[in-house]
N, C-alpha and C positions, 0 to 999 in steps of 0.2 A: 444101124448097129455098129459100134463098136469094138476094134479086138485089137488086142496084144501080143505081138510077139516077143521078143528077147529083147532086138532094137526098133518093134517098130509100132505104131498107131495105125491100123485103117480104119476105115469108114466103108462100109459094104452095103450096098443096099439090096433086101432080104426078100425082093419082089421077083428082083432079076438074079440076084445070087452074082452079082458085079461089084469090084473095088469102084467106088466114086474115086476114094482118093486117100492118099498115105498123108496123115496129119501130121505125123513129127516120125522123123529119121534118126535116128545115134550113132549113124554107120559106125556100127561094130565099136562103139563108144562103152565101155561097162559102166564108167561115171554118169555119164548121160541115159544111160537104158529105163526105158519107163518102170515102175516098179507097180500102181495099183491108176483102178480108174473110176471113175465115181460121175455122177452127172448132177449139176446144180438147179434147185430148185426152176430154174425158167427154161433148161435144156443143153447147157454148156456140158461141153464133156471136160471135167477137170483130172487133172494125170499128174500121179507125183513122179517125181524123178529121183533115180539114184545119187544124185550130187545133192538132193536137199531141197531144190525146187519145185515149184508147182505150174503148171501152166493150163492155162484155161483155153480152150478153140469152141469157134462157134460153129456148130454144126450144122449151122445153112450156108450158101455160098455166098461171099467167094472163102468160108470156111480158115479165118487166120487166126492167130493166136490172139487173145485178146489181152491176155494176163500172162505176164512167168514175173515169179518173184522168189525170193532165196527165204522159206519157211521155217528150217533147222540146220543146223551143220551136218545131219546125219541124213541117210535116204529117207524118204519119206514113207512108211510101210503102209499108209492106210488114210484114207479119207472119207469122211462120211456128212453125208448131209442131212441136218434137221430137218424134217421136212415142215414144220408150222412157221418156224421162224428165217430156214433157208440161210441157218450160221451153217457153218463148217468145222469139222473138227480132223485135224490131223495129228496123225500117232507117228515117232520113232521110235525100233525098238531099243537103240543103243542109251537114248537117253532117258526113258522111263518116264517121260512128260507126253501129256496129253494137250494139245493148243487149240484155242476156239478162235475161229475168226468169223469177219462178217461182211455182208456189200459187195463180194466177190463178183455176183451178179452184174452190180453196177459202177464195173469195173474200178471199183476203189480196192483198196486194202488196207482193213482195217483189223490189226491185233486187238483181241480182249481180254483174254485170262489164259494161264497157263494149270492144268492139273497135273500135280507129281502125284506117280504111283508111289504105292509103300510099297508095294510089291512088280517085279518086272511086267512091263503087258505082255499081255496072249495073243494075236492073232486069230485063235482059234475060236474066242468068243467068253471065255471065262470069265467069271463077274471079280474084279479088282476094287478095291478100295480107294476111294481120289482122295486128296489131301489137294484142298486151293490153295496154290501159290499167290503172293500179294509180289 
């Protein structure tokens, strides 16, 4: 299992009620501080970051980063995974766009379409209208 604090990533395992280990630090970084956490379709744990990136750790050992790549200029408030197709979808809320990407798995990265709200996103789950960006 996975959990978040302010600055930080652990890894606990839920048998022993023990940290394995701290995946990612921000010592006291607020740009850097994880913001949401999501797992991808084969078991990576993916984590947006307050500066706008994303970074991918594999959650077997020796447990490193596999992925970080710079997603938006804004934090990233949310990522979600398809689960049929194992795209990815990350939201910010200051820009109002919705981005799909894909392959993350295999460790590529690959942009595909961007959705602009007509209206600001929710976090909370409210259903939005998408408008596809070309």
């Amino acid at each position: 299992m996975a959990f978040s604090t302010h600055f930080e990533i652990k890894l606990w395992d839920i048998l022993t009620n023990k940290c394995i280990r701290t995946l990612y630090d921000a010592e006291s970084n607020s740009n850097l501080r994880p913001t949401c956490l999501e797992l991808s379709k084969v078991g990576n744990l993916m984590v947006g970051i307050n500066n706008g990136r994303i970074k991918m750790f594999n959650l077997k050992a020796p447990y490193e980063c596999l992925i970080d790549f710079k997603a938006t200029e804004n934090k990233v408030t949310c990522i979600r995974t398809l689960l049929i197709s194992g795209k990815h979808l990350t939201t910010s809320l200051k820009d109002n766009k919705i981005k799909l990407w894909s392959n993350l798995d295999d460790l590529k990265i690959n942009f595909e379409k961007i959705f602009v709200c007509q209206v600001p996103v929710n976090v909370d789950g409210d259903k939005k209208k998408l408008k596809r960006s070309l």
